[in-house]
Structures are given as C-alpha cells and as structure tokens.
C-alpha positions in Angstrom: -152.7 125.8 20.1 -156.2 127.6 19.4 -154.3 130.7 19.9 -151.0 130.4 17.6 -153.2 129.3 15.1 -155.3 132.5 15.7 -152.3 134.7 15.6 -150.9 132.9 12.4 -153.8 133.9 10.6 -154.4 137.5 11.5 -150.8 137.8 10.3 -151.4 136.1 6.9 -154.7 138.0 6.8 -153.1 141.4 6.4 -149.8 140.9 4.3 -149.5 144.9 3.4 -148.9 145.3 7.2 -146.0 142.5 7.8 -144.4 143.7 5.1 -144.0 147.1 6.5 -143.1 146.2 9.8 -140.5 143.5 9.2 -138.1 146.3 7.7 -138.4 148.4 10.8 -137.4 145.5 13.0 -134.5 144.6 11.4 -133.3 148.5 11.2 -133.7 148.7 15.0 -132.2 145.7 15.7 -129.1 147.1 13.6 -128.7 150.2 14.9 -128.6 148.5 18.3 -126.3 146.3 17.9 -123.6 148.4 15.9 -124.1 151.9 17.7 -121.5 153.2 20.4 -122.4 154.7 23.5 -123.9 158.2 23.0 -120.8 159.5 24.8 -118.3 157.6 23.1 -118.7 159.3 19.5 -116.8 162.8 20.4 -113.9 161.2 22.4 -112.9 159.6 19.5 -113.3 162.5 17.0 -110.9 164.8 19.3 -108.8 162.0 19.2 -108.7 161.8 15.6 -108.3 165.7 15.5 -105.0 165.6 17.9 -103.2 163.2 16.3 -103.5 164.6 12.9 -102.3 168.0 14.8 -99.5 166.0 16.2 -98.7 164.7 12.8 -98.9 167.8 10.7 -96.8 169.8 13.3 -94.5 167.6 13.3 -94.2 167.5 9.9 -93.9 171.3 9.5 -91.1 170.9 12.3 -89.3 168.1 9.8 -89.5 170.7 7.0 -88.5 173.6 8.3 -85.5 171.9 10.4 -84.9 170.2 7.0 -84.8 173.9 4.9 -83.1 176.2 7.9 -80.5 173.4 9.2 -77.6 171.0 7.7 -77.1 168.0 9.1 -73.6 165.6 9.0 -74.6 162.2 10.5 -71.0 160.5 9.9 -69.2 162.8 12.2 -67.2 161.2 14.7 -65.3 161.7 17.9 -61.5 162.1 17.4 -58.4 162.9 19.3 -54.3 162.5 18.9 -54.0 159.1 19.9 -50.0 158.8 21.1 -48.1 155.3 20.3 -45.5 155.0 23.1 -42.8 152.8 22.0 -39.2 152.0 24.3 -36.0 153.7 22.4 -33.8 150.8 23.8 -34.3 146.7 23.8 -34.7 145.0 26.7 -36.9 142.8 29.3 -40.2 144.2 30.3 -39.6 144.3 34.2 -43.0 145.8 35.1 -46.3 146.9 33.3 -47.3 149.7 35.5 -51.0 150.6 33.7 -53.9 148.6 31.7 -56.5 149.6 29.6 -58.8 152.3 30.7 -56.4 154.0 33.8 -56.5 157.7 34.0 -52.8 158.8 34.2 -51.0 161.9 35.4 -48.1 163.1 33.8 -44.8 161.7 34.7 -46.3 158.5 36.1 -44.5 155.0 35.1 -45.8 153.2 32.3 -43.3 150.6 31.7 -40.2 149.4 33.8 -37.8 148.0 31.8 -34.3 146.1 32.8 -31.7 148.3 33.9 -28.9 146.6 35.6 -26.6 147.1 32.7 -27.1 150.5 32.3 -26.6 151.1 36.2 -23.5 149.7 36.1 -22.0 151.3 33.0 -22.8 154.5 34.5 -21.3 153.3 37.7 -18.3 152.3 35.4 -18.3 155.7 34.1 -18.2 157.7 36.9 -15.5 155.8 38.5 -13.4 156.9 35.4 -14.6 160.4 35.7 -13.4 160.2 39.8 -10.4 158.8 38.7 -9.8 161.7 36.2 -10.3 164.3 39.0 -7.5 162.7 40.8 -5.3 162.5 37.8 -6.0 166.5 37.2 -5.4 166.8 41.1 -1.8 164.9 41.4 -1.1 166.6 38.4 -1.6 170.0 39.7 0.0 169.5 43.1 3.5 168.1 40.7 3.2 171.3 38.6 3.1 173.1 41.9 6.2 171.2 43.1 8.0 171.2 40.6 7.8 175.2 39.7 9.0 175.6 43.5 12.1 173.3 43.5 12.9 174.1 39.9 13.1 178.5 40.9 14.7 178.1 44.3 17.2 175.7 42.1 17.6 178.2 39.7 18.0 180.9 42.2 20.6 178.9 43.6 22.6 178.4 40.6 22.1 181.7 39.4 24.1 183.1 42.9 26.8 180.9 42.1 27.8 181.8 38.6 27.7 185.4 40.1 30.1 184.2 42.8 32.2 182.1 40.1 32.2 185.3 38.1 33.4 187.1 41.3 36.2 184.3 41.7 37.2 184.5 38.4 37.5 188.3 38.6 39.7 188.1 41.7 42.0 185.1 40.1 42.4 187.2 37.3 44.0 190.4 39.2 45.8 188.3 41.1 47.2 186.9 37.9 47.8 190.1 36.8 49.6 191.2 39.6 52.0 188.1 39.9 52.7 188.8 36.0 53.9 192.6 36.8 55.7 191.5 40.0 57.2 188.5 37.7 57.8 191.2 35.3 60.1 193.1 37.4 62.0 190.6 38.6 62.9 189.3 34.8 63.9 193.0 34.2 66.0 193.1 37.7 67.4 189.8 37.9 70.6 190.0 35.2 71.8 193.3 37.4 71.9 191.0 40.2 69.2 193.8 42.3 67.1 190.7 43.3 68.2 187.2 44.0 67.8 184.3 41.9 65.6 183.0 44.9 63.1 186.0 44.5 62.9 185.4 41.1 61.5 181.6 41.7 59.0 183.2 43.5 57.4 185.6 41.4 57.4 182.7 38.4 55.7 180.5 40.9 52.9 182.9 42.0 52.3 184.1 38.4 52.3 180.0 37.5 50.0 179.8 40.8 47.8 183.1 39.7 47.4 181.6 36.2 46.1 178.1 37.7 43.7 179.9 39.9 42.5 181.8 36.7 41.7 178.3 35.1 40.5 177.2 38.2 37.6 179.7 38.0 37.1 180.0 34.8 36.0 176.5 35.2 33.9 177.2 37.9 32.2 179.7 36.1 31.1 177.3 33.5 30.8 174.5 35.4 27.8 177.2 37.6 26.4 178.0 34.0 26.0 174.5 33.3 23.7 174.2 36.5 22.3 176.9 35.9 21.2 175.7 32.1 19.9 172.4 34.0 17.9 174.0 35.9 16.0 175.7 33.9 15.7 172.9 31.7 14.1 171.2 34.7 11.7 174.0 34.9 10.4 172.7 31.0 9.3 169.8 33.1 6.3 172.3 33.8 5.2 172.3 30.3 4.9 169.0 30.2 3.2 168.6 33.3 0.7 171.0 31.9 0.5 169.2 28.7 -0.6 166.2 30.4 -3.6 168.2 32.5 -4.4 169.4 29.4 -5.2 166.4 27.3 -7.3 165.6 30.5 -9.9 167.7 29.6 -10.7 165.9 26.1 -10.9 162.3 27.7 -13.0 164.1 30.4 -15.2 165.3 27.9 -15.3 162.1 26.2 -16.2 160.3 29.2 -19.0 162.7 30.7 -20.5 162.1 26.9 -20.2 158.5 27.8 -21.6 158.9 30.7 -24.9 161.4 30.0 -25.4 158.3 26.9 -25.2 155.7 29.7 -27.6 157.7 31.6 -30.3 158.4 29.0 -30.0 154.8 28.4 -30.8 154.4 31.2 -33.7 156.9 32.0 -35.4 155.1 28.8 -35.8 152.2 30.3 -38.2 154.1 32.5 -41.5 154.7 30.7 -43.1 157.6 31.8 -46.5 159.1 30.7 -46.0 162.2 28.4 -48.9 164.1 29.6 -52.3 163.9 31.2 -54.4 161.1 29.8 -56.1 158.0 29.5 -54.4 154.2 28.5 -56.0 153.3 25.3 -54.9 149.8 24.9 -51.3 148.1 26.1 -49.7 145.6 24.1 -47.1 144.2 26.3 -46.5 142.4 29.0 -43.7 141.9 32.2 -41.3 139.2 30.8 -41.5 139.8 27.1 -38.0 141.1 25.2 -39.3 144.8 23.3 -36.7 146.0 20.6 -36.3 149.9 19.8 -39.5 151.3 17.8 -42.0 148.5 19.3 -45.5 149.9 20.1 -46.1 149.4 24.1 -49.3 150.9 24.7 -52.0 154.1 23.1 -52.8 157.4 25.1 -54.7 160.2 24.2 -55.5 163.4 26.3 -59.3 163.1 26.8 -59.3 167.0 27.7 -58.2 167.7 24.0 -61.0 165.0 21.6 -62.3 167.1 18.7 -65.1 166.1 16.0 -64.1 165.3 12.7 -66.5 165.4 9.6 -66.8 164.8 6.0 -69.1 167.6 4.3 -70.6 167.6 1.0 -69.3 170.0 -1.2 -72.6 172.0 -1.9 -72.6 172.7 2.1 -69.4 173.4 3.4 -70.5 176.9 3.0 -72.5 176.7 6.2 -68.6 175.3 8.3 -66.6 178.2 8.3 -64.1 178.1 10.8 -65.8 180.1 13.9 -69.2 178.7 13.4 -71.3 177.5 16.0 -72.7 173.7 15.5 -75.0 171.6 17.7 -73.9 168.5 18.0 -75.9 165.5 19.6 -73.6 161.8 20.5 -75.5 158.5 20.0 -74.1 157.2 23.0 -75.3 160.5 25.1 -79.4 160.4 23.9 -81.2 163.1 24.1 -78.3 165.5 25.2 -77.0 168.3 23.0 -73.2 169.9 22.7 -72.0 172.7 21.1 -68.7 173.0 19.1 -66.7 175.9 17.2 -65.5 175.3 13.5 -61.7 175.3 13.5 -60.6 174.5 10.4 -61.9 173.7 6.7 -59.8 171.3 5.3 -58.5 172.3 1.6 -58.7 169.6 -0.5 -61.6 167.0 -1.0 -61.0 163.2 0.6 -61.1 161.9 -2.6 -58.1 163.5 -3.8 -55.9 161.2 -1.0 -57.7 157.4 -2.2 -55.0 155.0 -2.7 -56.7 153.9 -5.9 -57.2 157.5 -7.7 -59.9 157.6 -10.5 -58.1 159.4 -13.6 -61.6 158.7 -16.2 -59.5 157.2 -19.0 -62.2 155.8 -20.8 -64.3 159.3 -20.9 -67.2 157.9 -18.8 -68.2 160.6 -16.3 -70.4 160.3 -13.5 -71.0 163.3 -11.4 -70.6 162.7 -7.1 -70.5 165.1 -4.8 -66.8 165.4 -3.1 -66.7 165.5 0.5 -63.8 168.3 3.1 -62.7 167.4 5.7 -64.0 169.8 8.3 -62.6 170.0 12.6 -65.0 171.0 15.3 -63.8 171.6 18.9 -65.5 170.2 21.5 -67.0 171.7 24.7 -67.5 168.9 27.2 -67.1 168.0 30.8 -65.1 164.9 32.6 -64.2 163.7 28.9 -67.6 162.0 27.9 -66.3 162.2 24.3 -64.5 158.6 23.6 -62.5 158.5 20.3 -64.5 157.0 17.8 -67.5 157.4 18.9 -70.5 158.3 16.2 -71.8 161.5 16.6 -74.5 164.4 14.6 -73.9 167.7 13.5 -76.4 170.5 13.0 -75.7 174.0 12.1 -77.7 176.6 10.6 -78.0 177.4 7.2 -78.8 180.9 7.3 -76.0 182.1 9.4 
C-alpha cells in the first residue's frame, strides 16, 4: 500500500514527464495493433500491380478487337428444312422414323395402305395380257385368212382360164356345125344329101350353140368366184383394222396402268436424300389427305449461317470473305465460314406492315441485309436454329 502510494506521487510530482510519455504509449500501442507482418506489405502491392496489368490489357484487347473487328451477335444456324407430305389419301400403315433418326437416302419414311392400288394394277395388267392375246389371235386369222383367201383365188383364177378354154372350143365347134349346116341347106333341094343328113347338121349346130351357152355361163359363173374371192381377201383389211385400234386401247391401258403404279409407289414414303428427321407429325392409323405435312428433314451436311448486318457494315461481308464464327452451344470453340451471298434489298423492305411516313415524322434507323455464310464443320454439330457470333475483320 506504502508503495502505490509512493509511486502515485512521484508520478503527480513530475506532470511535464507523464505528459510526454503518455503520447508515446498510445502510438506504440497503435502501430502494433494495426501493422501487417513486415513481409506481408509487398505481396499485396504486386498484387495490386498485376491486376491493374490484367485490367488495362484487357481493356486495350476490348478496344482494339472493338476498332479492327465487326461483330453480328444475332446470327443463327440455318438449313433447307424439307416438309414431306403424301401425294395420295390414305391410312397410315406404318411410321418407319421419329424425331432425331439419321436417314439414308431411299429409306421408308411412311407406309401407307396399298391394297387398292395393288389390285388395280393387277386389274390392269390382266387387260394389258388379255390385249396381247387379242393382237396374237388376230394376227394368226390375218395369217389364215391371206393363205386360204390366195390359194382360193388361185383356184378360181385357173378356172375362168379353163371356162375361157371351154368357151373357145364350144364356139368352133359351133362354128363348124353352122358351115356343115350351111352346106347341107345349100345341097338339100338338089336332092345331093338326104333329108336325114340334113336333121343332123341342124341338130349339132342346135347342139354346138347350147354348148356355146353352156360355157359362156361357165365363164361367168368362174368370174363370179373369182370376184368372191377376192372380196374374201378384203377380210384382211379388216382384220388389220381391228389390230390396229389395238394399239390406242393399249396405250390407254399401259397409261392406266403406269398412274396405278405411281399410285401406288406414293404410298411408299421414301427419304429424298441424306438427312436427319426433324419432327414427325403423324402417326400408324390416322387417315392423311394429299398436301398433309408428315414429318421435317434437313441435310445436316448442307446448314449455313444466316445474318442480319447493319447497313454501315455490310461493307466488311462481301461474298468470299473469311468470318470467325463462335456457336453458344459449342463454348470456347471457334469456326470459320466463307461469305456467299449479300442479299439485295434491306429486311425492312419485306415487313407485312410497311412504314410509308404519311405524317412527315422521320426517324432515322439503320436497315439491316440479309447476309449467307457457309459453314465448315464436322459430324453436323450445327443444329438449325441455333444462336451463333460472327467476327470478321474490318480492315480486309
């Protein structure tokens, strides 16, 4: 106790020298308790330095990308999406694909009823069979008939020469009975010839004369056959009129017939070409009419990017021109495509609602072209639709 009070007043004895020691102890005290390690001060001041080095280079990056490149950031993934639709109605036998199948070409999409078609073109070629055997017992009686028809007409035509023969012969006999006849008129008043010869010359000149007749009708009666005859031959014609107007209904049928079949190779989907199934819209047991959407394909081998420039840079998208082009769904991966085509006239110039400006109001927006990029990729990583960036130079 003696002691504290001791020390009490050696302290109040000398204020000048607690003044100046009180500062110094609260100063050290600070400094202790707020000052880092002597090693810890640098680490944090290289720190400091690096990341404002990080910062301004990548700053000077953002600006010079920003004054040497353009950049399109609503491009997007396109391609030639096909509708396949069913030229005839019918029930939907069989759905071959779905969604997402990878297709070659000629492969069934679709199967659609067929058993009327089959059996029209069944019909049909029995018609077209039966028209070959038409043409074929046609023939074979055109071939007959020409064969009996000349060796008929041969025939007849030997006997009107023999009934001309006959005729000839009857004829001098006739003659001769007349002269003989003759002579016996002249002789039979001088009493040179009996009355009994005379009978006999009239009767062979009557006989001679009949024989004449005879003949003569004969001879027409051969040249009638012989006209009938070849009238039979004009059978020929119309045996070859009637192969003829075969060939029309055989024409009319095989066009029947090649309809029946297209018919029925419709009702057949196939795939066009080598693709992808988009989306399907039908399924086995529902009724399709002609026109009806059945399902969406697209070659994935032929996607292109589409994009809408501004105006004031479509100088930098000529067609030939090499872009960079980076997909959202593909991070950190970069593409390159070709310029194809520029289109020539701005978007705004196909709106369904134009803007003619009637009331003089004029507000100045940059138009947008329509500008195609083809696509270098591998095992078609481009999906239609997809959001993708553009970056070309601007110097080049």
């Amino acid at each position: 106790m003696d002691q504290r009070v001791s020390r009490l007043e050696r302290q109040s004895d000398d204020p000048e020298t607690d003044l100046r020691t009180a500062p110094d102890k609260e100063t050290k005290a600070a400094s202790e308790a707020f000052s880092p390690p002597g090693r810890a001060r640098p680490w944090r001041l290289y720190g400091a330095i690096l990341a404002a080095l990080i910062v301004l280079g990548s700053g000077g990056w953002w600006l010079w990308q920003q004054f040497t490149h353009v950049f399109v950031t609503d491009a997007r993934v396109v391609a030639d999406i096909v509708a396949v639709s069913s030229r005839v109605p019918g029930w939907v036998t069989a759905v071959q694909v779905i969604a997402g199948d990878s297709v070659r070409k000629g492969d069934i999409l679709v199967r659609i009823d067929d058993r009327e078609s089959r059996l029209l073109v069944q019909e049909l070629d029995a018609q077209l069979a039966g028209i070959a055997r038409r043409r074929e017992e046609i023939e074979a009686r055109i071939v007959l008939t020409d064969r009996q028809t000349d060796s008929r007409i041969t025939a007849k035509q030997a006997a009107v020469r023999a009934a001309k023969a006959a005729l000839a012969a009857t004829t001098a006999q006739r003659d001769l009975a007349r002269q003989d006849n003759d002579r016996a008129e002249k002789l039979a008043p001088s009493g040179a010839i009996t009355r009994a010869r005379l009978d006999q010359t009239r009767a062979a000149l009557e006989t001679a004369k009949q024989q004449v007749f005879s003949a003569q009708a004969d001879l027409e009666n051969t040249r009638a056959a012989l006209t009938e005859a070849e009238a039979a031959r004009e059978e020929l014609k119309v045996l070859q009129r009637q192969l003829a107007e075969l060939v029309p209904e055989e024409q009319r049928l095989r066009a029947q017939r090649e309809r029946a079949a297209l018919d029925l190779e419709d009702r057949t989907i196939v795939m066009p070409f080598d693709g992808v199934v988009d989306q399907t819209f039908v399924d086995a047991g529902e009724y399709i009419t002609p026109g009806q959407r059945l399902l969406m394909v697209h070659d994935p081998e032929l996607v292109r990017v589409e994009a809408n420039v501004k105006e004031t840079e479509i100088r930098f998208f000529q067609p030939g021109k090499i872009v960079t082009i980076t997909v959202d769904a593909l991070p950190g991966r970069r593409f390159e495509g070709t310029v194809t085509r520029v289109g020539q006239a701005a978007t705004s110039e196909f709106a369904l609602l134009p803007n003619p400006n009637p009331s003089g109001n004029f507000t100045k927006i940059t138009q947008r072209l329509p500008v195609r990029i083809a696509v270098r990729q591998d095992g078609g990583e481009f999906k239609p639709g997809m959001m993708v960036e553009l970056e070309a130079r601007a110097g080049d």
